[in-house]
PDB file with one MODEL, atoms N, CA, C and O in Angstrom:
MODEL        1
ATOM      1  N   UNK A   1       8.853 -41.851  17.297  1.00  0.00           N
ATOM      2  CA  UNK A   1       8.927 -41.431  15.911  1.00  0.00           C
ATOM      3  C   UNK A   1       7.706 -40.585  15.522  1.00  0.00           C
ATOM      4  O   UNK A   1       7.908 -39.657  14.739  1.00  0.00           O
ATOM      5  N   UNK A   2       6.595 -40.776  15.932  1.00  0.00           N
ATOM      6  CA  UNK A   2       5.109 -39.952  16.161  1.00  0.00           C
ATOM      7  C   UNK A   2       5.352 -38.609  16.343  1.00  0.00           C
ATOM      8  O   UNK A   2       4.971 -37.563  15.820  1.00  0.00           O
ATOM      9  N   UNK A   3       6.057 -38.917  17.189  1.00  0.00           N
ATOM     10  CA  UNK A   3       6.188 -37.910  17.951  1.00  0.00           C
ATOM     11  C   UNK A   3       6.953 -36.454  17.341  1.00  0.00           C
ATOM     12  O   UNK A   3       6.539 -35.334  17.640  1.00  0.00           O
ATOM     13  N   UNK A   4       8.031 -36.678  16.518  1.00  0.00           N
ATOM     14  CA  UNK A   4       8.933 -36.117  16.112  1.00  0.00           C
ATOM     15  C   UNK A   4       8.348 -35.668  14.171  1.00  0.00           C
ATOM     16  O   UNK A   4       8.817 -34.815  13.418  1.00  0.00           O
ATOM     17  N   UNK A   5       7.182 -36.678  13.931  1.00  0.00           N
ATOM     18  CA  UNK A   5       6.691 -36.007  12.844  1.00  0.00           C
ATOM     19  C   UNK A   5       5.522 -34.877  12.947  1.00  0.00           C
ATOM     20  O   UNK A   5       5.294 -33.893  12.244  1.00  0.00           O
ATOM     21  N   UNK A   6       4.719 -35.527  14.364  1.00  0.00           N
ATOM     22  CA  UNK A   6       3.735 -34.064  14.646  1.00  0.00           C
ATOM     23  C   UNK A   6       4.925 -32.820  14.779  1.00  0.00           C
ATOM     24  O   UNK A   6       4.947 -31.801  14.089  1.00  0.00           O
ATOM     25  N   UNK A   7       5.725 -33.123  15.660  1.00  0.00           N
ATOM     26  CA  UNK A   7       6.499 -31.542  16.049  1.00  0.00           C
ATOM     27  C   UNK A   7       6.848 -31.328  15.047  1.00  0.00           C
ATOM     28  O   UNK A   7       6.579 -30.128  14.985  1.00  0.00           O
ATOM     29  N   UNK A   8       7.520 -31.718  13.602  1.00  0.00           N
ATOM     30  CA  UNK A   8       7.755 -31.516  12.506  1.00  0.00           C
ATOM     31  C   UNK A   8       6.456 -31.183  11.746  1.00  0.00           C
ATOM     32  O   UNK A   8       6.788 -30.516  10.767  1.00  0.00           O
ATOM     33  N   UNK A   9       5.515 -31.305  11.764  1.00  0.00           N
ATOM     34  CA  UNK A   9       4.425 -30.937  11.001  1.00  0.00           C
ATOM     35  C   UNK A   9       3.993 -29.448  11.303  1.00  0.00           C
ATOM     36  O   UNK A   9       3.758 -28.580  10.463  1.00  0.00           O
ATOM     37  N   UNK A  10       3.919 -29.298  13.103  1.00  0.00           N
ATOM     38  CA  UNK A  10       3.775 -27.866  13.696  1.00  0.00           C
ATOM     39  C   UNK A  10       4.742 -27.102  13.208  1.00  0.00           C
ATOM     40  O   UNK A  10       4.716 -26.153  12.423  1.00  0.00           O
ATOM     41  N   UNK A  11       5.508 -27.583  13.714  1.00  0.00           N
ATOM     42  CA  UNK A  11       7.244 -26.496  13.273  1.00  0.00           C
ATOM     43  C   UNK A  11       6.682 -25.979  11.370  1.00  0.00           C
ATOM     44  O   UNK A  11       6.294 -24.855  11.051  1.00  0.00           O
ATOM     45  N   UNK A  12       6.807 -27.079  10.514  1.00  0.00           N
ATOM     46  CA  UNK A  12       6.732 -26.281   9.093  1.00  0.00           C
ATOM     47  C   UNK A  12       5.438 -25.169   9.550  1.00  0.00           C
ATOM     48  O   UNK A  12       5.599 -23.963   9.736  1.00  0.00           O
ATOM     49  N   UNK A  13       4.114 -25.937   9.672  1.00  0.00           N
ATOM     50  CA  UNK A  13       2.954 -24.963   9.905  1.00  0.00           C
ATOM     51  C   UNK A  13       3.048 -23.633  10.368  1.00  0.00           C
ATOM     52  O   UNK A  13       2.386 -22.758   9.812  1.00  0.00           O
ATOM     53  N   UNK A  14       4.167 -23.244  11.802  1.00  0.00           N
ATOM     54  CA  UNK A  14       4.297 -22.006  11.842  1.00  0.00           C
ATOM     55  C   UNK A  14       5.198 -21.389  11.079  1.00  0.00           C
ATOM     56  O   UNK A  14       5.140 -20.181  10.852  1.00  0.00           O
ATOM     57  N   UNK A  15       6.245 -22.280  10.549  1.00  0.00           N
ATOM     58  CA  UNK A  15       7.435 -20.996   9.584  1.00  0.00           C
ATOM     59  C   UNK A  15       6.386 -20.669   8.511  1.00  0.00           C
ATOM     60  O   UNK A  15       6.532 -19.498   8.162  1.00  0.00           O
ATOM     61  N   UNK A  16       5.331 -21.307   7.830  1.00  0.00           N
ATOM     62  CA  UNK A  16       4.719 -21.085   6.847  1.00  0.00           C
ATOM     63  C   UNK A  16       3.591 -19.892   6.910  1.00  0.00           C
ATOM     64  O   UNK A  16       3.089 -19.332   5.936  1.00  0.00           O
ATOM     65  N   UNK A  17       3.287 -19.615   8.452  1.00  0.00           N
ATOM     66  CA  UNK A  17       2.143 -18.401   9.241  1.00  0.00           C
ATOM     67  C   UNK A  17       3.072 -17.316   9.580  1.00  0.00           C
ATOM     68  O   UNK A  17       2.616 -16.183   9.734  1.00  0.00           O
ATOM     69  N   UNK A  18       4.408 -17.561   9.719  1.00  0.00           N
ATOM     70  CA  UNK A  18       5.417 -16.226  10.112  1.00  0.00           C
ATOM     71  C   UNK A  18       5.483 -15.810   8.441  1.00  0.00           C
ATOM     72  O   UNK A  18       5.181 -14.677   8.065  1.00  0.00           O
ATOM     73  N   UNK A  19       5.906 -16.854   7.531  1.00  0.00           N
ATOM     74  CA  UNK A  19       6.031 -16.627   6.162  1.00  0.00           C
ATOM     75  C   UNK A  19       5.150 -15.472   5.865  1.00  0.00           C
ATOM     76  O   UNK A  19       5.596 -14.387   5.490  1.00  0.00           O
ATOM     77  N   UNK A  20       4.124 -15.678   6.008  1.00  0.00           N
ATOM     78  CA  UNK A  20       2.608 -15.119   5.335  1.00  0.00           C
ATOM     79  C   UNK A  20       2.488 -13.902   6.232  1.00  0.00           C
ATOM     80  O   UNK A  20       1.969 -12.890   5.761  1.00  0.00           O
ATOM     81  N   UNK A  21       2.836 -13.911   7.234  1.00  0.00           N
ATOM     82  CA  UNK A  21       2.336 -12.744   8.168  1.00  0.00           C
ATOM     83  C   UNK A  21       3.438 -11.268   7.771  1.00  0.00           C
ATOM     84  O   UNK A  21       3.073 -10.147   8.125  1.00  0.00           O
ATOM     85  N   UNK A  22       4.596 -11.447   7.114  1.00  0.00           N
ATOM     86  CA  UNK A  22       6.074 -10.293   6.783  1.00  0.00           C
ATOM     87  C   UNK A  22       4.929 -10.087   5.097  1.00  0.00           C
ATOM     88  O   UNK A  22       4.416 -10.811   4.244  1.00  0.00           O
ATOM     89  N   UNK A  23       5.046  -8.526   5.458  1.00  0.00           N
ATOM     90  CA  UNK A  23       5.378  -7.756   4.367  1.00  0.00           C
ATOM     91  C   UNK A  23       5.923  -6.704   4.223  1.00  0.00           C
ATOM     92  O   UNK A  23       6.090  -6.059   5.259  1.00  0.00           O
ATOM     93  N   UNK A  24       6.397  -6.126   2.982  1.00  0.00           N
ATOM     94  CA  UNK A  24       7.436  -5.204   2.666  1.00  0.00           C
ATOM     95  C   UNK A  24       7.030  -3.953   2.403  1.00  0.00           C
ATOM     96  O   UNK A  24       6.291  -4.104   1.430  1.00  0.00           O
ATOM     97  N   UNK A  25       7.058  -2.648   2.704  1.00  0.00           N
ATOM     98  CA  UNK A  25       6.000  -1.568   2.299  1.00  0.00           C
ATOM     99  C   UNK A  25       7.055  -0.841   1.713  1.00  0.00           C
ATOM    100  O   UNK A  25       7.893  -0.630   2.589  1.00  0.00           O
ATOM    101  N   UNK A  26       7.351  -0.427   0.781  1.00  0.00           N
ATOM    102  CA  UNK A  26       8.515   0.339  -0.229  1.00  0.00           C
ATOM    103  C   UNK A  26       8.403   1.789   0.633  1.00  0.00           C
ATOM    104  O   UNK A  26       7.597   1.939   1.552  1.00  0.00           O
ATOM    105  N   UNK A  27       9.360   2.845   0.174  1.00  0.00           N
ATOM    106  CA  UNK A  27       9.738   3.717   1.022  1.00  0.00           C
ATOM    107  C   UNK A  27       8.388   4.721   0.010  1.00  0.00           C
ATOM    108  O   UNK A  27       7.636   5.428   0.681  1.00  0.00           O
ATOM    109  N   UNK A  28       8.270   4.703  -0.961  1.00  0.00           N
ATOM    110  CA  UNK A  28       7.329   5.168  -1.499  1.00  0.00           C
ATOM    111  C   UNK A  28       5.687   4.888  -1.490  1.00  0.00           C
ATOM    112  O   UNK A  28       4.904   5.654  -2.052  1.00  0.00           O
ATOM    113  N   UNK A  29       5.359   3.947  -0.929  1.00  0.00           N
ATOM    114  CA  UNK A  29       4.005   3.326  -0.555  1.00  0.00           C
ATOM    115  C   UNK A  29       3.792   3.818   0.871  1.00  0.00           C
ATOM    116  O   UNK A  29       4.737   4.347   1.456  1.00  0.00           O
ATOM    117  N   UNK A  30       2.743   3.694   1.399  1.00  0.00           N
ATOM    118  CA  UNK A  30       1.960   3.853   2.286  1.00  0.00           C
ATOM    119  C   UNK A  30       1.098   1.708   2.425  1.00  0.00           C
ATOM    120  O   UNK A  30       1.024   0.803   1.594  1.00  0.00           O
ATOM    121  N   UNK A  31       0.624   1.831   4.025  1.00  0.00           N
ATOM    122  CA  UNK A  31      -0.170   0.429   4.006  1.00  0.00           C
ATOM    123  C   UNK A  31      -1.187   0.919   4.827  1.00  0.00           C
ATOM    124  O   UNK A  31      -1.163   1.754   5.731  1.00  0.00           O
ATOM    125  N   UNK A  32      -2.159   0.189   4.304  1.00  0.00           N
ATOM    126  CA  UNK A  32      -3.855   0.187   5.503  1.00  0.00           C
ATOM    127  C   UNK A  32      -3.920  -1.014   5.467  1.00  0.00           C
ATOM    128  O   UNK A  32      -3.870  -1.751   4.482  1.00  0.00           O
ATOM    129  N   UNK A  33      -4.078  -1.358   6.943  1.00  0.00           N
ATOM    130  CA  UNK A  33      -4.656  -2.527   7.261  1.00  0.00           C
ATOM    131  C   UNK A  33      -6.018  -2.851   7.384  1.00  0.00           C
ATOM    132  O   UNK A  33      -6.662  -2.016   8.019  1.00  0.00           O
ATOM    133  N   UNK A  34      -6.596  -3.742   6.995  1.00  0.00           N
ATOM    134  CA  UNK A  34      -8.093  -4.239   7.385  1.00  0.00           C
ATOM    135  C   UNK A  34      -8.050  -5.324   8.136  1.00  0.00           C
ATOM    136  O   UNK A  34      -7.219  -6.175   7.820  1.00  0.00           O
ATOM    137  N   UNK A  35      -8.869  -5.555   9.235  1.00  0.00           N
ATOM    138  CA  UNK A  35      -8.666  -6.621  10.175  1.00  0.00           C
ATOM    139  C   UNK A  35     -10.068  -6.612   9.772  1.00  0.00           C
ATOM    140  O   UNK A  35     -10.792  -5.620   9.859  1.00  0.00           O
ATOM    141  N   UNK A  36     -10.492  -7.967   9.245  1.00  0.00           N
ATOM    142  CA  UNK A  36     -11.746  -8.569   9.262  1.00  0.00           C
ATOM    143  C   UNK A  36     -12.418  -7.932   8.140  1.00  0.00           C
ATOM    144  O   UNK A  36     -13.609  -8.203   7.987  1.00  0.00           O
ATOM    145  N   UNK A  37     -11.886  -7.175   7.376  1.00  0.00           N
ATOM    146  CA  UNK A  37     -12.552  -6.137   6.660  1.00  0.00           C
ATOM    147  C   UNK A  37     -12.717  -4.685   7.063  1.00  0.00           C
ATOM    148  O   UNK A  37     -13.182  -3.875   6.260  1.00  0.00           O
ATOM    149  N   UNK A  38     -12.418  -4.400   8.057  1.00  0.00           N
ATOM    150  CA  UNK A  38     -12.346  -3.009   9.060  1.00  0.00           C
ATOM    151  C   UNK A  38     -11.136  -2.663   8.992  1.00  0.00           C
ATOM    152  O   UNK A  38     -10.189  -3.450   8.997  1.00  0.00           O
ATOM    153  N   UNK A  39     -11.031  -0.859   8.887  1.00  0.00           N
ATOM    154  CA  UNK A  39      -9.997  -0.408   8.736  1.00  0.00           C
ATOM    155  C   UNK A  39      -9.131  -0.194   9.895  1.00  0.00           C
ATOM    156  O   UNK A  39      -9.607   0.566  10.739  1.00  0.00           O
ATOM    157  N   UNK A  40      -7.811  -0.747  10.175  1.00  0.00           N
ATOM    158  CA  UNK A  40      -7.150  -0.258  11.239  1.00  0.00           C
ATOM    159  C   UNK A  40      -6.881   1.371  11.574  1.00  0.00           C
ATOM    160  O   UNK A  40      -6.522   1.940  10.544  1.00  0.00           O
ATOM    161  N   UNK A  41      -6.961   2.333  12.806  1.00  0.00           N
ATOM    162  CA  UNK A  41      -6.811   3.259  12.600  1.00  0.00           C
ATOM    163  C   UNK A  41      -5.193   3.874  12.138  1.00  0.00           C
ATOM    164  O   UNK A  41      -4.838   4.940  11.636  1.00  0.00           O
ATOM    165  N   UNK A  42      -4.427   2.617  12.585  1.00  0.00           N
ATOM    166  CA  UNK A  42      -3.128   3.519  12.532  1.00  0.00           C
ATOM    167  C   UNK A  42      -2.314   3.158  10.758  1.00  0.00           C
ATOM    168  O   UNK A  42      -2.441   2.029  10.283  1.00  0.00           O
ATOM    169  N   UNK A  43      -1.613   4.151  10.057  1.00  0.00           N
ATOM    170  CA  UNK A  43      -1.340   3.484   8.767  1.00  0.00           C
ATOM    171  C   UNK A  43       0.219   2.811   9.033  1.00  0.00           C
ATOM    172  O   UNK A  43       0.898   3.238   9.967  1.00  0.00           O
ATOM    173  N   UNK A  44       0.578   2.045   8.399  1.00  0.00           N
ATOM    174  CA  UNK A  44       2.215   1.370   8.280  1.00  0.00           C
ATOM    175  C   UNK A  44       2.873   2.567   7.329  1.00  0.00           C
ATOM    176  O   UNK A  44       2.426   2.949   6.248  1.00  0.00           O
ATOM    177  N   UNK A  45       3.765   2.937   7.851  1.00  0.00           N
ATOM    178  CA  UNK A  45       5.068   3.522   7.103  1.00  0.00           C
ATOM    179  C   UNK A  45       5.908   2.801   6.605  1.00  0.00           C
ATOM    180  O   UNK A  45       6.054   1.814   7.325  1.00  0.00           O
ATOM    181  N   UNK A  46       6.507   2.776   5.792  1.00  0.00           N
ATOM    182  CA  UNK A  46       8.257   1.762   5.042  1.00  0.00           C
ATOM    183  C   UNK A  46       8.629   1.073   5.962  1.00  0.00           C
ATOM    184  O   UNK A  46       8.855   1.510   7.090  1.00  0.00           O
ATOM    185  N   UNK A  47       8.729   0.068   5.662  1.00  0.00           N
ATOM    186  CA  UNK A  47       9.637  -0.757   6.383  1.00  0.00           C
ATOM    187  C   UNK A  47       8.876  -2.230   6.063  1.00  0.00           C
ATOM    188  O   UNK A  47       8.162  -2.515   5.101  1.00  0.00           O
ATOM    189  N   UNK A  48       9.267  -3.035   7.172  1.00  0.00           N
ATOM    190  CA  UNK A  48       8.688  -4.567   7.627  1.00  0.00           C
ATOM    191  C   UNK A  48       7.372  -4.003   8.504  1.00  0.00           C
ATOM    192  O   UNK A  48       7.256  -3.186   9.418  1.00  0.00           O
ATOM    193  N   UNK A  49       6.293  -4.993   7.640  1.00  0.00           N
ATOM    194  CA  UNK A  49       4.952  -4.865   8.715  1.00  0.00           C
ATOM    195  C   UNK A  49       4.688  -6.122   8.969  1.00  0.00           C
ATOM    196  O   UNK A  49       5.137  -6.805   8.049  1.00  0.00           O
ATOM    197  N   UNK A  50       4.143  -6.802   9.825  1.00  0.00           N
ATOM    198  CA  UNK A  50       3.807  -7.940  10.321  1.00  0.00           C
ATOM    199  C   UNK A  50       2.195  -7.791  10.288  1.00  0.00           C
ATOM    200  O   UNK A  50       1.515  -6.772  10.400  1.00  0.00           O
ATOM    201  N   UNK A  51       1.866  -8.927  10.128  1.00  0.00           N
ATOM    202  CA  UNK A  51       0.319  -9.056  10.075  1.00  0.00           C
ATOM    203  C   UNK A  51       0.226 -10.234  10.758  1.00  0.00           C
ATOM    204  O   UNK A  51       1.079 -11.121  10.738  1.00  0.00           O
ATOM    205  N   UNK A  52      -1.316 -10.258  11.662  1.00  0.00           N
ATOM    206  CA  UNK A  52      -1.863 -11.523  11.483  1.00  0.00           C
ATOM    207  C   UNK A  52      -2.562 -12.403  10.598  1.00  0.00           C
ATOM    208  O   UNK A  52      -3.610 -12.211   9.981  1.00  0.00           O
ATOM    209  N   UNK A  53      -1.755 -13.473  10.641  1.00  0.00           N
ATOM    210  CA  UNK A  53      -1.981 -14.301   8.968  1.00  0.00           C
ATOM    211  C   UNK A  53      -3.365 -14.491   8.841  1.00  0.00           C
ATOM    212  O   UNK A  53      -3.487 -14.684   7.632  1.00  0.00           O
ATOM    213  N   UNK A  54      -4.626 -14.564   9.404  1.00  0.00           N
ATOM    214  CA  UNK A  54      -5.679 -14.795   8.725  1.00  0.00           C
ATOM    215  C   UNK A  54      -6.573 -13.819   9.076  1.00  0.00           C
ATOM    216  O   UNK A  54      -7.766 -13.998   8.831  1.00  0.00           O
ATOM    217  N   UNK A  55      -6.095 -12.557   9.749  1.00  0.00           N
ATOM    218  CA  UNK A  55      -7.195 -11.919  10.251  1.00  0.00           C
ATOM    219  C   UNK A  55      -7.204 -10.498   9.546  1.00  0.00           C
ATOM    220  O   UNK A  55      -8.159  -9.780   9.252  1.00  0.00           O
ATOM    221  N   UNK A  56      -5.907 -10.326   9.374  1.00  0.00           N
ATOM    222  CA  UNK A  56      -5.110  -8.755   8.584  1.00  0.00           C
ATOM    223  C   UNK A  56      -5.064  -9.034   6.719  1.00  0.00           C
ATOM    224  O   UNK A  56      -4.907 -10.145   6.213  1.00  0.00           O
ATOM    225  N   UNK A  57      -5.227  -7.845   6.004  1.00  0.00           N
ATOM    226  CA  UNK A  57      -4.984  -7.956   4.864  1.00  0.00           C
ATOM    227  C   UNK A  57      -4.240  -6.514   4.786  1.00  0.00           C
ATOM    228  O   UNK A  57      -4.530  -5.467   5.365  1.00  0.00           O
ATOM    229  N   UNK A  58      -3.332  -6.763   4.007  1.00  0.00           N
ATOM    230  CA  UNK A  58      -3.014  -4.939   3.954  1.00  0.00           C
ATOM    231  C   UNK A  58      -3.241  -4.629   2.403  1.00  0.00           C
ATOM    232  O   UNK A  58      -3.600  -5.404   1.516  1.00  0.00           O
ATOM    233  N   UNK A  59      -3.015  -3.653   2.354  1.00  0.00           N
ATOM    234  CA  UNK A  59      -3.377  -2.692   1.327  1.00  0.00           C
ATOM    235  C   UNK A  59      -2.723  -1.484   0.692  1.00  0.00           C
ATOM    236  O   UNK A  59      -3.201  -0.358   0.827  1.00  0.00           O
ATOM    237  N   UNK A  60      -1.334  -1.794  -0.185  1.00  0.00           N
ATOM    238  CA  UNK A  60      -0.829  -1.045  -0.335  1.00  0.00           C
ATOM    239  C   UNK A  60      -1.376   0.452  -1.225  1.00  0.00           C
ATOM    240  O   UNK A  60      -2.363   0.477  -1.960  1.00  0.00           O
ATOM    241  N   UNK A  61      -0.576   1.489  -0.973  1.00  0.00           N
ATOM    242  CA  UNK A  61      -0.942   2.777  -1.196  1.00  0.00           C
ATOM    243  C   UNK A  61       0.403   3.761  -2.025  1.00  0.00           C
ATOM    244  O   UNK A  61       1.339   4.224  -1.373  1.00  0.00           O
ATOM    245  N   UNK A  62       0.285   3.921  -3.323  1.00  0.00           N
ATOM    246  CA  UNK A  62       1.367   4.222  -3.959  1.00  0.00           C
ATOM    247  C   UNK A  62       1.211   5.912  -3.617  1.00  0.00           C
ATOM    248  O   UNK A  62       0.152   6.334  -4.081  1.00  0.00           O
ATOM    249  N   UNK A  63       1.947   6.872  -2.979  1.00  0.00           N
ATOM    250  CA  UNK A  63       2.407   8.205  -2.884  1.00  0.00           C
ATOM    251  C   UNK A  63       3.200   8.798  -3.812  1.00  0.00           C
ATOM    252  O   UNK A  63       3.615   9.912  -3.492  1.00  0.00           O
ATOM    253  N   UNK A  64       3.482   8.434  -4.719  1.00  0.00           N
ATOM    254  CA  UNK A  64       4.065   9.299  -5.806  1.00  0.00           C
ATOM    255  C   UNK A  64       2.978  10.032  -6.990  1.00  0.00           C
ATOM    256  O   UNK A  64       2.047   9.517  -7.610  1.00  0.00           O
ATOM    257  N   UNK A  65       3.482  11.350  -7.012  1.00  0.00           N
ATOM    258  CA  UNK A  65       3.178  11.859  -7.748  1.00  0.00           C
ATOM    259  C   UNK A  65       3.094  11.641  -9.300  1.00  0.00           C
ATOM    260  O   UNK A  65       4.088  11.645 -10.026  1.00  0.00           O
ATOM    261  N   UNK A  66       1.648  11.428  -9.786  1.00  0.00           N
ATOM    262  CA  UNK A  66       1.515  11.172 -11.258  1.00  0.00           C
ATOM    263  C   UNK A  66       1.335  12.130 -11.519  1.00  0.00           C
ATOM    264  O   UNK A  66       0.478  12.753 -10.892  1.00  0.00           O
ATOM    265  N   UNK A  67       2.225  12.897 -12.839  1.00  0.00           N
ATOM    266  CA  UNK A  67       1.553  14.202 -14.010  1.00  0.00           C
ATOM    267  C   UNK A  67       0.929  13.573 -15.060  1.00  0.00           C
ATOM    268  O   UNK A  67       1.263  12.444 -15.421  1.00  0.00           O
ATOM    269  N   UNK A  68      -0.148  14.352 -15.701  1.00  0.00           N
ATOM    270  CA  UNK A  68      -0.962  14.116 -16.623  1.00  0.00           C
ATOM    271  C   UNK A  68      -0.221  15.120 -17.474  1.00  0.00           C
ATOM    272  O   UNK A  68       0.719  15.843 -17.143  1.00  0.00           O
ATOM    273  N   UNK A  69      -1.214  14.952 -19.366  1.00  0.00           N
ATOM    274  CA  UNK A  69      -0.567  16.163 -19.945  1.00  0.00           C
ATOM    275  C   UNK A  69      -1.982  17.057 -19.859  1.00  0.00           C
ATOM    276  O   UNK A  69      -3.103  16.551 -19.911  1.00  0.00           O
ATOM    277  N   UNK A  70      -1.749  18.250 -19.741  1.00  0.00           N
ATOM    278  CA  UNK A  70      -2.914  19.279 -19.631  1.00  0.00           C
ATOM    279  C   UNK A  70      -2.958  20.037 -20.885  1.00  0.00           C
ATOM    280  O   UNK A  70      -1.919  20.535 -21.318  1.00  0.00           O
ATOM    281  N   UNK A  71      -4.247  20.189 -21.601  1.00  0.00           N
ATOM    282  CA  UNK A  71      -3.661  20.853 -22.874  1.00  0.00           C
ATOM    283  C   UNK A  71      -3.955  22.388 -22.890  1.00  0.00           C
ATOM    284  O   UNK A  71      -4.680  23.008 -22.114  1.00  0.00           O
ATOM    285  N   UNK A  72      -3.090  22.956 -24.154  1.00  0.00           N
ATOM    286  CA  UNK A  72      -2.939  24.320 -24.020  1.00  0.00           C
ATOM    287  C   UNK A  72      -4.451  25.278 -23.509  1.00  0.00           C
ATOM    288  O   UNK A  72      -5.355  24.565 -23.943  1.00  0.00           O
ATOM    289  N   UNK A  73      -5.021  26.326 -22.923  1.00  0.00           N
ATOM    290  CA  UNK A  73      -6.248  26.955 -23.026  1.00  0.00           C
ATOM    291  C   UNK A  73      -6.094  28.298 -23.419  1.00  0.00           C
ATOM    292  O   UNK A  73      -5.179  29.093 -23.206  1.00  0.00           O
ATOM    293  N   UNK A  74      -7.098  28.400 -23.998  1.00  0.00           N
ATOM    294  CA  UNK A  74      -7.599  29.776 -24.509  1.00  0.00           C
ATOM    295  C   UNK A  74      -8.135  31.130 -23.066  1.00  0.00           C
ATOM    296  O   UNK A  74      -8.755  30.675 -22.105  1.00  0.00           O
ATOM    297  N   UNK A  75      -7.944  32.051 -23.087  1.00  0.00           N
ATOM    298  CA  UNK A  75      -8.863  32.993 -22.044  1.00  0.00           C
ATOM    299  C   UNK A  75      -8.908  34.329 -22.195  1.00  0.00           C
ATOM    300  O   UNK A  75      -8.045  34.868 -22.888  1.00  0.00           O
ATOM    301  N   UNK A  76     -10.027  35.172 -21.510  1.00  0.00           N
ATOM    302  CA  UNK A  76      -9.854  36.085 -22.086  1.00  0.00           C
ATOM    303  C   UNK A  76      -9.943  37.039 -20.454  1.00  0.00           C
ATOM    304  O   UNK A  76     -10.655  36.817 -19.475  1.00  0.00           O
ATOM    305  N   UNK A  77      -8.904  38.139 -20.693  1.00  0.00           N
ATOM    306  CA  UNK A  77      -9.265  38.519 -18.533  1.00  0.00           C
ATOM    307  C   UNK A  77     -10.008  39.942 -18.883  1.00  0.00           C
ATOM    308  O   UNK A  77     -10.447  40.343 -19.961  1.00  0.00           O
ATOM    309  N   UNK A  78      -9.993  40.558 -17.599  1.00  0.00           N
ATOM    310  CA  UNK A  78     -11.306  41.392 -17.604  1.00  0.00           C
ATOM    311  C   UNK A  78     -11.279  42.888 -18.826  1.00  0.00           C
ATOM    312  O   UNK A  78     -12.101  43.636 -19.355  1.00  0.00           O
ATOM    313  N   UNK A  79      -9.999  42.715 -18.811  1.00  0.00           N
ATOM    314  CA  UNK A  79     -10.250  43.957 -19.773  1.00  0.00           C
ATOM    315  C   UNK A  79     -10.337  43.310 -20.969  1.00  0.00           C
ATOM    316  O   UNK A  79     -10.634  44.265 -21.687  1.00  0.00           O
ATOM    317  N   UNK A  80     -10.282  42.235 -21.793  1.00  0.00           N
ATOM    318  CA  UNK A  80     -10.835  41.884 -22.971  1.00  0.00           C
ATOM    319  C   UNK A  80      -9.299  41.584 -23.419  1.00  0.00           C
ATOM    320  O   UNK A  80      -8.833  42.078 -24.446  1.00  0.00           O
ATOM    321  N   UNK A  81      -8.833  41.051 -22.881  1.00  0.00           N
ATOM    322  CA  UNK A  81      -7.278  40.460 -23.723  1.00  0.00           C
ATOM    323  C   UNK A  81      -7.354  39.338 -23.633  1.00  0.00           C
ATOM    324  O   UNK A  81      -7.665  38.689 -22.634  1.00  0.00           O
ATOM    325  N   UNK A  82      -6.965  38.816 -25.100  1.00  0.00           N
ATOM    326  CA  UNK A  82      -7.015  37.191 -24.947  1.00  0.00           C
ATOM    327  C   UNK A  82      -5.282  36.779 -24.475  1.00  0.00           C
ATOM    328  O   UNK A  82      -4.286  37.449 -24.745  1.00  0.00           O
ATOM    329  N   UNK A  83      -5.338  35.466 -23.698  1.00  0.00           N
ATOM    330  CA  UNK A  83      -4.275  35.058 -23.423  1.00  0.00           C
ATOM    331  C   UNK A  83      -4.196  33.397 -23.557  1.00  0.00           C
ATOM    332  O   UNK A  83      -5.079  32.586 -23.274  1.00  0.00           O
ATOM    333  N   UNK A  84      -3.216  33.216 -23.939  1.00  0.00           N
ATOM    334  CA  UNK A  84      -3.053  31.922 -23.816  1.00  0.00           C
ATOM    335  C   UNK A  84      -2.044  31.147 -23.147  1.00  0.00           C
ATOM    336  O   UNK A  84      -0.844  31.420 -23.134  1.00  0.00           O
ATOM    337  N   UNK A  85      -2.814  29.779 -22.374  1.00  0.00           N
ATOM    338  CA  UNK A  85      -2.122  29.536 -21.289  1.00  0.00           C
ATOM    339  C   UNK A  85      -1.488  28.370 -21.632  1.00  0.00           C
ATOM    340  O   UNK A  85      -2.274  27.607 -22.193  1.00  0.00           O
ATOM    341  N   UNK A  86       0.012  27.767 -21.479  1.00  0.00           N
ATOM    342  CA  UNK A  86       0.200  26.547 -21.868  1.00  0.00           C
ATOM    343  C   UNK A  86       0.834  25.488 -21.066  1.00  0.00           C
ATOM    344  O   UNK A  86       1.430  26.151 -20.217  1.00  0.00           O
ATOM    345  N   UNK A  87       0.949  24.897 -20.946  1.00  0.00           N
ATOM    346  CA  UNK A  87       1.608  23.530 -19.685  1.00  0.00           C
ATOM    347  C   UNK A  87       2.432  23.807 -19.921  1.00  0.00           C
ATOM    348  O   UNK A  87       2.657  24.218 -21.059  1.00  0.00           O
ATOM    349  N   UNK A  88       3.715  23.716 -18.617  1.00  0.00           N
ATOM    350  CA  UNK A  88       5.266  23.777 -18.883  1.00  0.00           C
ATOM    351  C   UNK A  88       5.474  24.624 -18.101  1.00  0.00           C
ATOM    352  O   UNK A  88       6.620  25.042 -17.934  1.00  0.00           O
TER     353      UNK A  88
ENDMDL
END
C-alpha cells in the first residue's frame, strides 16, 4: 500500500512539472527564453513551447503594430512656401 502512494505521489509530481513546463505563444507574439536568467540564443515562434520547469522562464513579445496619433505640422521648404503636413 506504501508503495502505491509514493508512485502516486511521483506520478501527480510529474503531471504537475509537464503542467508548468507547456506554454502557448499566440501567432502574433514572439518568446525569449532565459535559462537561469541568460538569454537563449534561439527565439520560439507560435505554437507549443516546452520549457524546463525550474530552469527556463519565457518571455513573451507582442509584434503587432501600435499607431500613435501624430499631430498636424507646420513647414516651410526651400523656396519659402509654407506647407502643412497632416496624419492620414
Amino acid at each position: 500500500m506504501i508503495v502505491f502512494d509514493v508512485v502516486l505521489v511521483a506520478f501527480v509530481v510529474c503531471l504537475i512539472g509537464a503542467a508548468m513546463s507547456v506554454r502557448v505563444v499566440r501567432q502574433f507574439e514572439r518568446g525569449v527564453v532565459f535559462r537561469f536568467g541568460r538569454v537563449r540564443p534561439e527565439i520560439r515562434q507560435p505554437g507549443l513551447v516546452l520549457l524546463v520547469p525550474i530552469a527556463d522562464r519565457l518571455q513573451k513579445v507582442n509584434m503587432q503594430i501600435i499607431t500613435m496619433p501624430v499631430p498636424a505640422q507646420d513647414g516651410i521648404t526651400r523656396d519659402n512656401v509654407t506647407v502643412d503636413v497632416a496624419p492620414g
